[in-house]
N, C-alpha and C positions, 0 to 999 in steps of 0.2 A: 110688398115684403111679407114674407108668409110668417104665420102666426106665432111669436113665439114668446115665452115666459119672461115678462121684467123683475129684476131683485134690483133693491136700493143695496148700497153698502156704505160705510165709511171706511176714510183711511186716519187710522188714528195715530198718533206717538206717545209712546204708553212709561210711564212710567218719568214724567212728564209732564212740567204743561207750560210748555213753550212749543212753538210748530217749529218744526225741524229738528227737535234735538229728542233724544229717548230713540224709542225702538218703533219703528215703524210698522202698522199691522191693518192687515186690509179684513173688515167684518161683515159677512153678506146676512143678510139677513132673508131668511128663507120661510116659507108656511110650513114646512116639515123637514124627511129627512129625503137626500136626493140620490142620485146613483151614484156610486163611488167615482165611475170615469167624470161626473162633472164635478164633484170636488176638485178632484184633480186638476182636469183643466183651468177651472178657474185659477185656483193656486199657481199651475206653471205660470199663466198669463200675467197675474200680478207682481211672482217674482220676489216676492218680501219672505224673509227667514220663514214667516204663518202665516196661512190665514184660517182667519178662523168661522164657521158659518152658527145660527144662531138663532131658533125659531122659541117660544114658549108654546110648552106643554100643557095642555090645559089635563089631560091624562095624568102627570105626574107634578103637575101645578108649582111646575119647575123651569128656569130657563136651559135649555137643553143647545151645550155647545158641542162641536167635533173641530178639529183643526189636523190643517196639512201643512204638509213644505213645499215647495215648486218641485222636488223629486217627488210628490205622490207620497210619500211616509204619513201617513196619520198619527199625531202626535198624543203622549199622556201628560200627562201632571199641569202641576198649579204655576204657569207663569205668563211672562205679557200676553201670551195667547190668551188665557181665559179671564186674567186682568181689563186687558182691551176689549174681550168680547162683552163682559160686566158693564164697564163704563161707556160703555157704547148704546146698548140697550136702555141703560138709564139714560144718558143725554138723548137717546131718542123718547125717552116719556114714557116706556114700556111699563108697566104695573107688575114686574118680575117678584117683588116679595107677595103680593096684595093676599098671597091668599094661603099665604106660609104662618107659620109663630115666628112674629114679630122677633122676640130674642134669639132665633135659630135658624137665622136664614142662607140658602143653599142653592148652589145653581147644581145641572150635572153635566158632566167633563167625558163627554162619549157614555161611557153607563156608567163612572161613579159618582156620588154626590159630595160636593165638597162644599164645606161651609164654610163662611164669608164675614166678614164684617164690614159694613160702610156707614161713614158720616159725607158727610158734604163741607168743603172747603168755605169756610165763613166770610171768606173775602171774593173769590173767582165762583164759590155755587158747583163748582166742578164735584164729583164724586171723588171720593178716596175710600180706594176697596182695597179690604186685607185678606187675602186669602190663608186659610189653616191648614199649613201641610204637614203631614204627621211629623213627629219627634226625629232627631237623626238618628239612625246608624248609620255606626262607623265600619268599614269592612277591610276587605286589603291594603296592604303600604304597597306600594311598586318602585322598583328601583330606583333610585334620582336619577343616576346616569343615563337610564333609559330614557325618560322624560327630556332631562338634558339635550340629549343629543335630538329629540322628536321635534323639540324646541329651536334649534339652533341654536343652543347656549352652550358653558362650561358646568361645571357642577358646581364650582364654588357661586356661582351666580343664584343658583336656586339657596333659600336661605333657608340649610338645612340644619342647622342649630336649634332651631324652636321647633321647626313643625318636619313632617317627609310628605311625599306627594302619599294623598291616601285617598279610598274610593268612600265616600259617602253619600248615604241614600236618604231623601224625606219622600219624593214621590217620583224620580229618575235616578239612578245612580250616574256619579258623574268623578272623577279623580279633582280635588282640593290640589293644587301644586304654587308649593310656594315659594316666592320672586324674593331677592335679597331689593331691590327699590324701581322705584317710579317709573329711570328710568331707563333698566334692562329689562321691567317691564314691555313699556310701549318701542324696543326697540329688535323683541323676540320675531323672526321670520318660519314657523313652525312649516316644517313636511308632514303634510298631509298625511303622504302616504305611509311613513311613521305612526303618527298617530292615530290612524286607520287600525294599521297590524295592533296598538296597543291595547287600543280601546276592543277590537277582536277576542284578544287572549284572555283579557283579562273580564270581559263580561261590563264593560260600564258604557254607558254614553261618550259626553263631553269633558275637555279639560278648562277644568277653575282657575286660571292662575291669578293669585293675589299679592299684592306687594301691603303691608302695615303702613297707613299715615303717619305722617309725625299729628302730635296732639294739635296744634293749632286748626288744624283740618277739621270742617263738617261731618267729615265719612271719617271712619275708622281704620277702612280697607280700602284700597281701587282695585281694579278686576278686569281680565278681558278672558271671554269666552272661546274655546275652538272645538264645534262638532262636526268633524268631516264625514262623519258615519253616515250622518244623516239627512247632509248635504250641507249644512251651516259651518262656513270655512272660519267667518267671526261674527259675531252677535252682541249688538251695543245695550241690549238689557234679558239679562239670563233670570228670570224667577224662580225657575226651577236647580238653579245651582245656586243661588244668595242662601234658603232655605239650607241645603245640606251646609253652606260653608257656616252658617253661623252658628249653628249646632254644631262644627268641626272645632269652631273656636271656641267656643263655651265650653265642650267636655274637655278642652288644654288648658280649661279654666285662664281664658288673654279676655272674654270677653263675660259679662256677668249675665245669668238668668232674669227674667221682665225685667229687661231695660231695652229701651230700643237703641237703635245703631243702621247709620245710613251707610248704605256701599254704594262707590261710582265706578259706572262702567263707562265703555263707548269713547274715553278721549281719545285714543287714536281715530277710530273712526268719523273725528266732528258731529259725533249723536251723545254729547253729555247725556247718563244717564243718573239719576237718584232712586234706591232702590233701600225701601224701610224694612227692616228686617226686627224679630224680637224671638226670642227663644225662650217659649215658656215652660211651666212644670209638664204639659199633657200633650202642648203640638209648638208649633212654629209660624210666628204671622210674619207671608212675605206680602206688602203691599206699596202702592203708589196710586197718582194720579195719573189721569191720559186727558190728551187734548185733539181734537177732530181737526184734522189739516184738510181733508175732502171730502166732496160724498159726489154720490154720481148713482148713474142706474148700470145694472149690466144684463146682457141678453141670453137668454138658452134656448 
């Protein structure tokens, strides 16, 4: 066999820590950075909404991540991608703060630096990493009907009394579009190629849609994600859209400033997800835990 390069990875379920259920994310860990075309490949090969790859910097004394999708898209902002690629690096033993201040620790997300927080779960020893995604804005409403019909719903289904579908940004812009319950939630069949043209027009990502729990519930909100833009048709845990919606609902004043509040994604898809969110004076912590379901070696 001719010579060629081995990378360990893990496959993780992020936001999580149960195997199988969350968002599943495959983490290569690499001595540097590689050629775009083998990102890619790898990414097609695994197939998972990200993956994400993941070397420490000893130049910027930082963990330095990049993440793809099986389309090749190279991904921004703060969600299970950079979640899973954090907890990952730690359950491997990596010395990723050692050489930061201690109070101000940061990984970086392609070339930005984003700061973190993590404790360790006192019973399982797992990581729980909270990532700081800036403050929301709020940007455009877009029609309900439009969303509606992208949806395959009616209008009276989206529950436009409290809220209207609107584009909010913390570090992706993505449209908030809100579900009158549970379950015309998980029983929406959306066109793609709708939600393509919208998300086109209108300059955002993915669509958020949330239905309100009743109080007895853990989570506040349930949620399921659809970015066809960028090749994710649904995605069982969105970090990068928890962030703008809870800053969506705090400036409608439904949910309060430093309090935290869990959101669930992924039951349609049988990948329960739990997804902590907190909206404070200066940014927004979107965080969770992740649990290692594989690991293996891969070849280039």
């Amino acid at each position: 066999m001719e010579n060629r390069t081995t990378l360990q990875y893990y496959v993780l379920d992020v936001f999580s820590n149960k195997s199988y259920k969350g968002n599943p994310l495959s983490v290569v860990f690499t001595n540097g950075d590689l050629d775009l075309e083998v990102y890619q490949n790898i990414s097609k090969e695994f197939g998972y909404s990200e993956t994400s790859f993941v070397y420490y910097s000893t130049k910027k004394k930082a963990l330095k991540v990049r993440s793809f999708t099986p389309t090749g898209i190279e991904i921004d902002g703060a969600g299970h991608n950079l979640l899973g690629a954090v907890c990952g690096a730690l359950l491997k033993k990596m010395p990723i703060f050692e050489e930061q201040n201690e109070s101000d620790p940061f990984v970086i997300m392609k070339n930005s630096p984003i700061p973190l927080t993590v404790s360790f779960d006192p019973v399982t020893q797992y990581p729980v990493v909270q990532m700081h995604q800036k403050s929301a804005v709020i940007k455009d409403e877009i029609p309900t009907y439009r969303i509606a019909v992208a949806l395959g719903l009616k209008i009276e289904d989206l529950d436009v009394n409290a809220f209207v579908p609107t584009i909010v940004k913390t570090e992706v812009a993505h449209t908030m579009v809100p579900i009158k319950n549970s379950e015309i939630l998980n029983s929406c069949i959306p066109d793609n190629q709708l939600l393509m043209e919208i998300s086109r027009e209108y300059k955002f990502e993915g669509f958020y849609c949330f239905t309100i729990a009743d109080e007895k519930q853990e989570h506040i909100v349930e949620t399921r994600f659809f970015n066809p833009i960028i090749g994710i048709y649904e995605d069982p845990a969105t970090g990068t859209a928890a962030g703008p919606l809870i800053g969506f609902l705090t400036q409608k004043k439904f949910t309060k400033s430093e309090k935290e509040y869990k959101i669930l994604q992924g039951v349609k898809l049988k990948q329960a997800s739990m997804i902590e969110v907190m909206n404070r004076e200066e940014d927004i912590l979107v965080g969770g835990s992740s649990i290692i379901t594989m690991k293996g070696e891969l070849y280039i």
